[in-house]
C-alpha positions as CSV (number, residue, x, y, z in Angstrom):
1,X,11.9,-33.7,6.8
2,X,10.0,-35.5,9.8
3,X,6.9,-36.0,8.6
4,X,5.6,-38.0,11.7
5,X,6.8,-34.7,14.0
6,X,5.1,-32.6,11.1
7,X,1.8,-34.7,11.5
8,X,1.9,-34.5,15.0
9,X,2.3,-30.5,15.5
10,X,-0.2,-30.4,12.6
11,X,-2.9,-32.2,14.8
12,X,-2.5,-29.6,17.4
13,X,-3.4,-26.7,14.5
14,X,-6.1,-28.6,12.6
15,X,-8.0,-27.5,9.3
16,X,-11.6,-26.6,10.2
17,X,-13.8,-28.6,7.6
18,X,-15.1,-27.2,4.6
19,X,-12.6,-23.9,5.1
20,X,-11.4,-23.1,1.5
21,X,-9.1,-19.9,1.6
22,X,-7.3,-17.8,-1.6
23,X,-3.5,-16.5,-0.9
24,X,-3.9,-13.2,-2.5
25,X,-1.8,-9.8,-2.9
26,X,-2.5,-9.2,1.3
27,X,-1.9,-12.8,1.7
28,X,-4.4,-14.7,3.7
29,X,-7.2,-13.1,5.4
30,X,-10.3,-14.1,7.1
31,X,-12.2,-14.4,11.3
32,X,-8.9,-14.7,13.2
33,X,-10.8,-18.2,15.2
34,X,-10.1,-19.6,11.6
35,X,-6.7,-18.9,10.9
36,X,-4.6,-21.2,13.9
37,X,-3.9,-24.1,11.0
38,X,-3.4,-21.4,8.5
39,X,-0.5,-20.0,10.2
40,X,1.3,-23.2,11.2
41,X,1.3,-24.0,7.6
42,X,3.3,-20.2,6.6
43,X,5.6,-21.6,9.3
44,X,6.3,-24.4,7.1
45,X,6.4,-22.2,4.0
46,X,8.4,-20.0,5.0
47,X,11.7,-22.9,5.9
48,X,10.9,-23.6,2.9
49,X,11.1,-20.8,0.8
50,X,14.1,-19.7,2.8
51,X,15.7,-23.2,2.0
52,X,15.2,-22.6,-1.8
53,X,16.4,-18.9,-1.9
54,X,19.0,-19.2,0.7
55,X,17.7,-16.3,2.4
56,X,15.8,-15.1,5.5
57,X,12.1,-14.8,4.8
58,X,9.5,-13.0,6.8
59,X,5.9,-13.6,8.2
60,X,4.0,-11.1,9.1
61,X,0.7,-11.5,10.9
62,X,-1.9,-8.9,10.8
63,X,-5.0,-7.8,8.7
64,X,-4.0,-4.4,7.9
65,X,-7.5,-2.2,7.5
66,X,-9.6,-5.1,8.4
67,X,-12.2,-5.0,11.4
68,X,-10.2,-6.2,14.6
69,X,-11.7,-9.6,15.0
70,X,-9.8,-10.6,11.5
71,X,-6.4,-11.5,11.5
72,X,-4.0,-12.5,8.4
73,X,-0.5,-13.8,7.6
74,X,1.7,-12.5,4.2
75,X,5.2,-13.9,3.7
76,X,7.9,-11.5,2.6
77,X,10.6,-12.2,-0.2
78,X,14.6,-11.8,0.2
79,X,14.4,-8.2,-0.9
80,X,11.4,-6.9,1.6
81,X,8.9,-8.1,-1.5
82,X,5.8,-9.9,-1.6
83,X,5.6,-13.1,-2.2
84,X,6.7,-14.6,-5.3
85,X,3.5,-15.7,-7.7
86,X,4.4,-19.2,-7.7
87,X,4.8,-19.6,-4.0
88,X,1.2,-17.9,-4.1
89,X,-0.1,-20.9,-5.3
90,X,2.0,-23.4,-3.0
91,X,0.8,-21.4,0.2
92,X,-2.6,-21.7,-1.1
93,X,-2.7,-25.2,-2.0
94,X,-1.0,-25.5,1.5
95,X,-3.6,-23.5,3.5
96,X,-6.2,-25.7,2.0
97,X,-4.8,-29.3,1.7
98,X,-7.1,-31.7,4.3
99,X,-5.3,-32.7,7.5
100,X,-4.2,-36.5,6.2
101,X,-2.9,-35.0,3.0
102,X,-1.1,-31.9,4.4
103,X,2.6,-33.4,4.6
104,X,2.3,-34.7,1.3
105,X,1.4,-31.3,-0.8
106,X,4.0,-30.6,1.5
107,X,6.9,-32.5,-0.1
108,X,5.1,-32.0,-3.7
109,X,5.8,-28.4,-3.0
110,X,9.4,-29.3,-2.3
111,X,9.8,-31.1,-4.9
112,X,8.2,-28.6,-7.5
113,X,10.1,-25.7,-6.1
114,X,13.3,-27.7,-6.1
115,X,13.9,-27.0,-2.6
116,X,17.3,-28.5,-0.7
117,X,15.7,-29.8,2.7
118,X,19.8,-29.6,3.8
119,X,20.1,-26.2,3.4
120,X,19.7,-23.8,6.7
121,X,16.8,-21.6,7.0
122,X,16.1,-18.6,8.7
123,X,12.7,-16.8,9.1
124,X,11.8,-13.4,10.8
125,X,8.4,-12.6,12.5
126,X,6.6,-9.6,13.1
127,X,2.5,-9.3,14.4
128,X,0.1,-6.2,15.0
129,X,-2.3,-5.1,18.1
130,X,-4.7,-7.3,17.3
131,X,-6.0,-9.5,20.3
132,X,-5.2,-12.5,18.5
133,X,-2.1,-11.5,17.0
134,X,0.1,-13.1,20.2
135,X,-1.3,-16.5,19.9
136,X,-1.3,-16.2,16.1
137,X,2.4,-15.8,15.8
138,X,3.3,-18.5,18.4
139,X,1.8,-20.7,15.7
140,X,3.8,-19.5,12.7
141,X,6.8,-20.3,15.2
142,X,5.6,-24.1,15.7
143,X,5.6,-24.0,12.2
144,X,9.0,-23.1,11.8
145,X,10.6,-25.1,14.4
146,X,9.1,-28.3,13.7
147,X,11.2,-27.8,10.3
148,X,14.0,-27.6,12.0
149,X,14.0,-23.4,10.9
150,X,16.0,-20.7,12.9
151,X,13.8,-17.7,13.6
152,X,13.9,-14.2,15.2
153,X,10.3,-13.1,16.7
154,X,10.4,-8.9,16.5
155,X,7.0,-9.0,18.1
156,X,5.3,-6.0,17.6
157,X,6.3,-3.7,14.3
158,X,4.4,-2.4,11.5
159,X,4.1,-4.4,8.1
160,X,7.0,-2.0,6.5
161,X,9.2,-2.6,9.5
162,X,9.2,-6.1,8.8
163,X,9.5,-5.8,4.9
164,X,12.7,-3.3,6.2
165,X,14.1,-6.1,8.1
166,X,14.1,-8.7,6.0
167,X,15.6,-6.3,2.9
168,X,18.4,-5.1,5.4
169,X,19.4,-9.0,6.9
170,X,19.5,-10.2,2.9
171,X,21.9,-7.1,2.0
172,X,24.6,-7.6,4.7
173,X,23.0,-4.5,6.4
174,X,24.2,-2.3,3.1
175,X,20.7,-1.5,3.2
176,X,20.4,-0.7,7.1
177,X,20.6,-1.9,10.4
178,X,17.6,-4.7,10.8
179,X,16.4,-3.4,14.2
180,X,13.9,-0.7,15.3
181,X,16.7,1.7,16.1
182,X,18.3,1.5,13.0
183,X,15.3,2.1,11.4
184,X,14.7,5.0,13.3
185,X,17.9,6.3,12.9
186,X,17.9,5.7,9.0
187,X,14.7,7.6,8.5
188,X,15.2,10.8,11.2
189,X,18.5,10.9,9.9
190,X,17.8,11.7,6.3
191,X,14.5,14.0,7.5
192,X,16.7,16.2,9.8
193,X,19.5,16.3,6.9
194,X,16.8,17.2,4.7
195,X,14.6,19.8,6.5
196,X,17.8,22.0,7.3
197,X,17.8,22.8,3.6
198,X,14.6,24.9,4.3
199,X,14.3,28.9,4.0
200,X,11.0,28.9,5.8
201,X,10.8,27.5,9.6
202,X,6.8,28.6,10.6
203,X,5.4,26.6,13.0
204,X,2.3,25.6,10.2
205,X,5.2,23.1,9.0
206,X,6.0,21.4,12.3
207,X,3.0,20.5,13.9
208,X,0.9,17.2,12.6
209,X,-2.2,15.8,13.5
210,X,-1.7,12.3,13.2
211,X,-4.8,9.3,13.4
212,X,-3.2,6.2,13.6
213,X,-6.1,4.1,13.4
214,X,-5.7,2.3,17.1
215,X,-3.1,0.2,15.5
216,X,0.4,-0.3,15.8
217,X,1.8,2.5,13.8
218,X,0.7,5.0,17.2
219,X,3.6,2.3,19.1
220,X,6.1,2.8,16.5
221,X,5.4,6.7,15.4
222,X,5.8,7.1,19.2
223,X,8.8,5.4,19.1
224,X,10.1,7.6,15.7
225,X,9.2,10.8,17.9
226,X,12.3,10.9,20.0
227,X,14.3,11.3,16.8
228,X,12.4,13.9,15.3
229,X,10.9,16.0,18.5
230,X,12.8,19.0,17.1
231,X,12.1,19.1,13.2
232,X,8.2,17.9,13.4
233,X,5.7,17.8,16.1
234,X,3.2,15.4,15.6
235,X,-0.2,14.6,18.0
236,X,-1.1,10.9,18.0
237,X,-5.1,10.2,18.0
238,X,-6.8,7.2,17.9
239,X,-3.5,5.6,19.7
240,X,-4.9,2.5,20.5
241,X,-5.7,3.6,24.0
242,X,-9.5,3.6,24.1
243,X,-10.7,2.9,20.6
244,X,-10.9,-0.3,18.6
245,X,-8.6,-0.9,15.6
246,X,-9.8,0.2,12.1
247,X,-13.0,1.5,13.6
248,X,-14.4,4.4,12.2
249,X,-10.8,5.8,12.1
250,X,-7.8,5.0,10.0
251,X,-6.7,5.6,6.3
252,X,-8.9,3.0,4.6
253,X,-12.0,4.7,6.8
254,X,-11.2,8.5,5.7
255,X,-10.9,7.3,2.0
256,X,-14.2,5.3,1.7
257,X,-16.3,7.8,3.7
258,X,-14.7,11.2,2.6
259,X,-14.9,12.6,6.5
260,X,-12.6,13.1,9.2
261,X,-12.0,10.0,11.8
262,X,-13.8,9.8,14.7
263,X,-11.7,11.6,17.4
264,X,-10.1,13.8,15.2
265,X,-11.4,17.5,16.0
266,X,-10.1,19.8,13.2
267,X,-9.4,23.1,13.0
268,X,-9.8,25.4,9.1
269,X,-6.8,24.7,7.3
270,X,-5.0,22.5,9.9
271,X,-2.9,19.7,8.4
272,X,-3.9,16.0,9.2
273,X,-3.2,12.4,8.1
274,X,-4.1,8.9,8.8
275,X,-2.5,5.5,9.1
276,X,-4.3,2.2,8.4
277,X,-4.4,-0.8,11.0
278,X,-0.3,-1.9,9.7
279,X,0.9,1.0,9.2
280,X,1.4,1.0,5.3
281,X,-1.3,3.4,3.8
282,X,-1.7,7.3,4.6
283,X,-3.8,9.8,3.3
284,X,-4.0,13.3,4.5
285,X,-6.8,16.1,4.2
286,X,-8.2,19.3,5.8
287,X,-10.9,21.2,6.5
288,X,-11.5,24.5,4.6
289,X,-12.7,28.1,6.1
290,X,-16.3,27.0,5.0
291,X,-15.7,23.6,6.7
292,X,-15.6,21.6,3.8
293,X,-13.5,18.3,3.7
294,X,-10.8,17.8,1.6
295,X,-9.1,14.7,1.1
296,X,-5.3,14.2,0.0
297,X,-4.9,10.7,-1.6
298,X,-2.1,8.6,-3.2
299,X,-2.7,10.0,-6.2
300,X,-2.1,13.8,-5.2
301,X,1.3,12.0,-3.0
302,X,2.5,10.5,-5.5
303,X,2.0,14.2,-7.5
304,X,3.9,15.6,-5.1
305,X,6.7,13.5,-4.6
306,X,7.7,12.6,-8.6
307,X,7.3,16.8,-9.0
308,X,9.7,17.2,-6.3
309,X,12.3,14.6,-7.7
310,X,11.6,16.0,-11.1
311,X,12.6,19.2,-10.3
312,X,15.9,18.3,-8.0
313,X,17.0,16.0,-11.4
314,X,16.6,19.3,-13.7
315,X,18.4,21.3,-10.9
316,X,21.6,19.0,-11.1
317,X,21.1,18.4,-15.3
318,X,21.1,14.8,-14.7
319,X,18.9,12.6,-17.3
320,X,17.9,9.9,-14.7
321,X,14.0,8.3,-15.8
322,X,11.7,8.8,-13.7
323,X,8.3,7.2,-14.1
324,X,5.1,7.1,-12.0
325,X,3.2,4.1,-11.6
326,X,-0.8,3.8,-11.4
327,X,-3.7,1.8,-11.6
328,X,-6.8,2.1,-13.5
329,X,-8.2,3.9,-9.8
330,X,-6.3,6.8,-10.1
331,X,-8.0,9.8,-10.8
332,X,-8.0,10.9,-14.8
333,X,-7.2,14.5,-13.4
334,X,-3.7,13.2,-11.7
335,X,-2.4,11.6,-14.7
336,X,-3.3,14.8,-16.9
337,X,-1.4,16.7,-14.6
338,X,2.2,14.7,-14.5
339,X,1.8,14.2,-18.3
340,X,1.0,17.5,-19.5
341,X,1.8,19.8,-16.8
342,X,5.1,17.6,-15.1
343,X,6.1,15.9,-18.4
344,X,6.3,12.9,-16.2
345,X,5.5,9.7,-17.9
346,X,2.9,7.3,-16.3
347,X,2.2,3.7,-16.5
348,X,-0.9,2.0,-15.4
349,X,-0.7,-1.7,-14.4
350,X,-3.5,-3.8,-12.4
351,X,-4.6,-2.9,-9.4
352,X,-2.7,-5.0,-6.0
353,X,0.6,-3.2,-4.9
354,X,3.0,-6.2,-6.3
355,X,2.3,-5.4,-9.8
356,X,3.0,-1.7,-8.9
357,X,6.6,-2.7,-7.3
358,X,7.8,-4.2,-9.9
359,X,6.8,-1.8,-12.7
360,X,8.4,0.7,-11.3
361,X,11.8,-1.2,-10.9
362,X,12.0,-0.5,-14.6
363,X,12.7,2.9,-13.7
364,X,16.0,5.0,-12.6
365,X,13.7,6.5,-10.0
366,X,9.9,4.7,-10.1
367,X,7.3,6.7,-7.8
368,X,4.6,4.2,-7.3
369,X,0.8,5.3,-5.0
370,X,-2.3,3.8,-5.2
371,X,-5.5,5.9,-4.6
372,X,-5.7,4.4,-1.4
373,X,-2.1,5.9,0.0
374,X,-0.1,2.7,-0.3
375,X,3.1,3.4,-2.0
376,X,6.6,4.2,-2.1
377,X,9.6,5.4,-4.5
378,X,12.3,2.8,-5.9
379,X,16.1,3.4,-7.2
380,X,18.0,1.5,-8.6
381,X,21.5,0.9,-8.0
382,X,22.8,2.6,-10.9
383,X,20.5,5.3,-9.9
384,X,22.1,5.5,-6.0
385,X,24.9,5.3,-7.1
386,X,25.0,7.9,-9.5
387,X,23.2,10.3,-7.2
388,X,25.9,9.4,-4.4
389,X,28.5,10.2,-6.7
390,X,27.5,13.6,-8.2
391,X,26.5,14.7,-4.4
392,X,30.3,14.8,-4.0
393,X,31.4,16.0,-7.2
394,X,29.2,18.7,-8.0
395,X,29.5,22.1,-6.8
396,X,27.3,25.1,-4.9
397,X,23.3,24.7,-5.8
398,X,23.4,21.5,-7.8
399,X,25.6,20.2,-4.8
400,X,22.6,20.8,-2.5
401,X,20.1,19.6,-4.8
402,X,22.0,16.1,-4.8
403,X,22.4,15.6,-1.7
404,X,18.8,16.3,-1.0
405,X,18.4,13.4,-3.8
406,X,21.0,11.7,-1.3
407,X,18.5,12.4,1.7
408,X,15.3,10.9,0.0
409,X,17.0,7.6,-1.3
410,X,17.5,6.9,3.0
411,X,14.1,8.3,3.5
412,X,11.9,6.0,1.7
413,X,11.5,2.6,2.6
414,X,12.2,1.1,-0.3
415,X,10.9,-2.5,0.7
416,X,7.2,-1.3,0.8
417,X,4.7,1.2,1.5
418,X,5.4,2.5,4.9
419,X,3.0,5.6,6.4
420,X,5.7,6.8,8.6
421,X,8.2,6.8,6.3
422,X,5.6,8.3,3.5
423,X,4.8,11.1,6.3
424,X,8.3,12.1,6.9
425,X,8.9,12.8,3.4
426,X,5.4,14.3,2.3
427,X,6.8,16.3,5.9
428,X,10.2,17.8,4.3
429,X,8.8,18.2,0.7
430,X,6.4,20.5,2.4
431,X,8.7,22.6,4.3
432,X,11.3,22.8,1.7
433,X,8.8,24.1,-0.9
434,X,6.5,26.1,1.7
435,X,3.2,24.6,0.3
436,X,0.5,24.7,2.7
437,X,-1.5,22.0,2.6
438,X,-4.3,23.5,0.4
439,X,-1.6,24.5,-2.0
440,X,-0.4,21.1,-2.3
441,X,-4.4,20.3,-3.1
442,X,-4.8,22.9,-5.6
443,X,-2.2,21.7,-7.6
444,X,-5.3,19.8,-9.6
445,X,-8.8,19.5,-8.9
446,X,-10.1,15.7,-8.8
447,X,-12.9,14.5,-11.0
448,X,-15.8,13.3,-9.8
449,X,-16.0,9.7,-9.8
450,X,-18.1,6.6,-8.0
451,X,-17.2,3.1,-7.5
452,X,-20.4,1.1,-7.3
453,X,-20.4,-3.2,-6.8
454,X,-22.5,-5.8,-8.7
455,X,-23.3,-9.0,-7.5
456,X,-22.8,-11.9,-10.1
457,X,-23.7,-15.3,-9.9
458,X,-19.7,-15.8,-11.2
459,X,-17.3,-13.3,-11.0
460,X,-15.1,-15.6,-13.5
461,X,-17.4,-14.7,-16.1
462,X,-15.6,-11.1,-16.0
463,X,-12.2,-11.1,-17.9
464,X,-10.1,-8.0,-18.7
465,X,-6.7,-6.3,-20.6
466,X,-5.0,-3.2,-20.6
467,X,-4.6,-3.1,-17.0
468,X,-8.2,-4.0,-15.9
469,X,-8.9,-1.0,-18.0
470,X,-10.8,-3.4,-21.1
471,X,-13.1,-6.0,-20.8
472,X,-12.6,-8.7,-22.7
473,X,-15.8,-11.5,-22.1
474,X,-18.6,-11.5,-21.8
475,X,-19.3,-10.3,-25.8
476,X,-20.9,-6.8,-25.4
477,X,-20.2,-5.2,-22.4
478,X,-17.2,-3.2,-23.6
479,X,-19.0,-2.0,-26.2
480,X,-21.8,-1.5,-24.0
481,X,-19.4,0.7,-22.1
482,X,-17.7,2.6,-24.8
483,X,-21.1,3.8,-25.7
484,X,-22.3,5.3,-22.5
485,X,-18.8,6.7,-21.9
486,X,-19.1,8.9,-24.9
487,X,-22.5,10.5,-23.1
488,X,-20.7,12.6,-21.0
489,X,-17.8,14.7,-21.1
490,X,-14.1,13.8,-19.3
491,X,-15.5,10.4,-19.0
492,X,-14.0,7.0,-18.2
493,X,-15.5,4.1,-16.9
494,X,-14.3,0.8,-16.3
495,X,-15.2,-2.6,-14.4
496,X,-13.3,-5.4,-13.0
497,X,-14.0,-8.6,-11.0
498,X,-13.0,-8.7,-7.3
499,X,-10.4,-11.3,-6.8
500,X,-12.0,-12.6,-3.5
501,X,-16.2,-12.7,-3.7
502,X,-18.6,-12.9,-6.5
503,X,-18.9,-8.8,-6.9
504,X,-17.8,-7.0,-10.2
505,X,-16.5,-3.1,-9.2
506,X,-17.2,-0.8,-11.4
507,X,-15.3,2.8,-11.4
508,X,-16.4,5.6,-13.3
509,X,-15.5,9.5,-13.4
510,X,-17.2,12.3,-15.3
511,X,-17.5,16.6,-15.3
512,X,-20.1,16.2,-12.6
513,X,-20.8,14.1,-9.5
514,X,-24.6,14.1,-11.0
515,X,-22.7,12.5,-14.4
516,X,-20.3,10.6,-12.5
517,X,-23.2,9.0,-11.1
518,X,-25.4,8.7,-13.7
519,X,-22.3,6.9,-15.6
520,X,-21.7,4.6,-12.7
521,X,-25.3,3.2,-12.5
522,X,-25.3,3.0,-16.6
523,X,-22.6,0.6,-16.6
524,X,-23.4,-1.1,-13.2
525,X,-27.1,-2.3,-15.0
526,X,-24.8,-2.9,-18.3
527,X,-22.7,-5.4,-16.3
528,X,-26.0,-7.0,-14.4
529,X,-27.8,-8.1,-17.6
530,X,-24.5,-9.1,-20.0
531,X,-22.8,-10.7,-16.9
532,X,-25.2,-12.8,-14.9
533,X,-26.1,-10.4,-12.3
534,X,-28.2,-11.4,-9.0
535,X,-30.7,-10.1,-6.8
536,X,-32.5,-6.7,-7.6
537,X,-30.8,-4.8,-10.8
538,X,-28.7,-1.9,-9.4
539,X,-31.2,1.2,-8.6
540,X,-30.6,5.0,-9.5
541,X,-29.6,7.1,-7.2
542,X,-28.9,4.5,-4.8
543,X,-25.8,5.3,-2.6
544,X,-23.5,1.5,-2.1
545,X,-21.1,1.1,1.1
546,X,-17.7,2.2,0.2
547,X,-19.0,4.6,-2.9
548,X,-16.2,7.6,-2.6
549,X,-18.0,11.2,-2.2
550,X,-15.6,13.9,-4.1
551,X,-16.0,17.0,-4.4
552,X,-16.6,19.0,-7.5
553,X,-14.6,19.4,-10.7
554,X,-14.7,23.0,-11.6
555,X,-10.6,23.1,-13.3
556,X,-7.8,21.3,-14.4
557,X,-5.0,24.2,-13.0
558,X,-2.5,24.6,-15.7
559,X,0.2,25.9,-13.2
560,X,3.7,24.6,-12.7
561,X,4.8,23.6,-9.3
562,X,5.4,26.1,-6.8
563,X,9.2,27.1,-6.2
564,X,10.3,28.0,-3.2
């Protein structure tokens, strides 16, 4: 390791002063003016980590659903995962280490991580739309070269894309071809196989509306389109040719403010779905006859999909477990629904997408959304290979309800959350059942619910079990909770500190948006006086910024899921 070259380059990306930064589950985020040394650094990183797990390892720059002046960077693992915890902390202790000390934490990282500074590395790049993107990535690559690391620069792709590339170079290409085309071929290949196996063909099943958020996933869905022009038509809005990214468009938009993006003109009943800034999230929704907004989250995908695998596994008798994964976000309606309607077990874990991945690689088959439509299905290798197997040895129905198992293994990107991916298979679940869209959202009504933020003077102060679900200090407060909970009926309330300011979030469903609402503010004044709240104590009535708007609970429908 030249630490004199290393000292040099790092000169030429130097630390602001005072800039302390936190490597969390979407990696490092923050005003893309403040992120040049931050970026150099993941160069570094990333030899490293590819030195210690002899594999390649990919950066990926971009800010996801964040306002277009941010920027980020997340490293991806050998197997298209996030970031190990422990390298968490390295890249964080990296980010932050002053300019005379940087090469030292430097080799204190190699030495704790046991790297071998011998061994070859290899790291893979991707970047978003954003302005500052270009520049960005040129300075993960100074990072990498002044190690001495091999790279590959895909320029623009999607966060998934990258997370695909760096699972398919690590598995010898088993896994696929780790270029855009063999992407594209992978996933239209599997949707075409899939979709033939339809008895209906209406055009209400081909034709999407698609809002992509001004991001990259309108390049890349654009790119997918030529392979799937003739099972699914799909109109690209907010394409990133007038707009600005992630404004007042995209998944993460549509969630928060329950209402179509801007540029999206809707008509009754007409199918529609967004993308976030990176491509990873989607949600989709309609309007009704009345013109009432209805929005279809993770949880009501994730619904979806495990029905539809649950019912292929019955068709061919096979005893494969299959488990959903959720956090303490999803609606209380959604689990009642796969437990006692589905018989599909679910888990909860906390909320961030890595803890999600790896519950459900417990699982035969582990379906894994959260609320906000990031999420994706697992198998395991026993699992493939089983599936593989009986799609050749089986006979007549069961035959054709394996090899549709066969199809969705290829059409999931099993590396991460992927929107496009997600959309093609939500696509052929659709068609092959015939569900409408607002048959697919009657399948359960949501609970009304509110998420509402406190300001603390420390969010430490906050400290929780079971999934977020418990609080644990301060003394009180889960009492506190318990009590107002039992005020209302098909209650639940819970509160959790944010990982990145000095907020608490608080989440709470009842019968009623009025309840709901009344719950929220209940336990939002709870957590202000036993918690060290600051500023004015939270007010009824009082509507916060990002607060989720959902529509009335009337029924939990005990009905199966719709044959075809």
């Amino acid at each position: 390791m030249d630490l004199d070259a290393i000292t040099k380059y790092s000169a030429l990306h130097a630390k602001p002063d005072g800039l302390v930064l936190q490597y969390g589950t979407a990696g490092f985020r923050t005003k893309a003016e403040h992120l040049d040394h931050v970026m150099f650094r993941m160069g570094l990183l990333a030899v490293l980590r590819s030195k210690q797990t002899k594999s390649t390892i990919g950066v990926m720059v971009t800010a996801s659903h964040n306002p277009e002046e941010d920027n980020g960077v997340k490293l991806v693992d050998p197997l298209g995962e996030m970031l190990a915890p422990s390298w968490e902390e390295h890249a964080t202790c990296l980010a932050n280490a002053e300019e005379q000390d940087m090469p030292r934490v430097l080799m204190d990282i190699s030495v704790k991580a046991a790297v071998n500074l011998q061994q070859d590395a290899f790291v893979v790049i991707g970047r978003d739309t954003r302005p500052s993107s270009e520049k960005l990535s040129q300075s993960v690559i100074d990072g990498v070269t002044v190690l001495e690391g091999q790279f590959h620069d895909y320029g623009l792709l999607t966060t998934p894309q990258l997370h695909y590339m760096v699972y398919c170079r690590n598995t010898s290409g088993q896994y696929g071809k780790a270029t855009i085309e063999g992407y594209c071929q992978k996933l239209s290949k599997a949707f075409t196989e899939l979709t033939k196996q339809a008895f209906c063909s209406g055009d209400e099943y081909r034709s999407l509306k698609v809002d992509c958020a001004n991001g990259i996933g309108a390049l890349k869905l654009r790119e997918m389109e030529h392979y799937i022009s003739q099972e699914l038509s799909v109109q690209l809005l907010n394409d990133g040719t007038k707009g600005k990214l992630n404004h007042l468009c995209g998944a993460d938009f549509v969630k928060s403010h329950q209402k179509p993006p801007q540029g999206m003109e809707m008509k009754p009943n007409e199918r529609c779905c967004s993308f976030d800034g990176d491509a990873d999230r989607i949600v989709y929704y309609y309007l009704d006859v009345d013109g009432h907004f209805h929005l279809i989250d993770g949880d009501k995908i994730a619904t979806l999909i495990s029905s539809f695998l649950k019912e292929l596994l019955l068709e061919i008798g096979e005893s494969l477990n299959i488990g959903v994964v959720q956090t303490a976000y999803a609606n209380g309606s959604s689990t009642r629904y796969l437990e006692e309607v589905m018989k599909v077990p679910v888990y909860c874990t906390k909320t961030g997408v890595k803890h999600l991945h790896h519950k459900a690689q417990e699982f035969d088959i582990g379906v894994y959304f959260e609320a906000n439509g990031h999420g994706t299905v697992l198998f395991s290798k026993a699992a493939e290979i089983r599936i593989k197997q009986l799609a050749k040895e089986l006979e007549d129905k069961k035959r054709k309800a394996a090899k549709m198992l066969e199809n969705v293994i290829d059409l999931f990107n099993q590396a991460a959350g992927d929107a496009i991916s997600d959309m093609l298979v939500i696509e052929a679940i659709l068609t092959l059942k015939g569900l409408t869209v607002q048959q697919w959202d009657a399948l359960y009504m949501d609970l009304p619910n509110r998420q509402l933020k406190v300001k603390v003077a420390d969010r430490q102060v906050i400290s929780t079990t079971d999934a977020e679900r418990q609080v644990v200090t301060p003394p009180g407060l889960q009492e506190a909770i318990n009590d107002l909970v039992k005020k209302y009926k098909l209650s639940r309330a819970f509160v959790r500190p944010s990982g990145t300011e000095d907020i608490v979030r608080v989440y709470a469903e009842a019968d009623s948006q009025e309840n709901a609402d009344s719950l929220a503010h209940a336990v939002s004044l709870a957590v202000f006086q036993l918690a060290g709240g600051v500023g004015e104590p939270p007010q009824p009535g009082k509507i916060h910024e990002g607060c989720w708007k959902i529509k009335p609970y009337y029924q939990l429908l005990g009905t199966s899921f719709p044959s075809s």
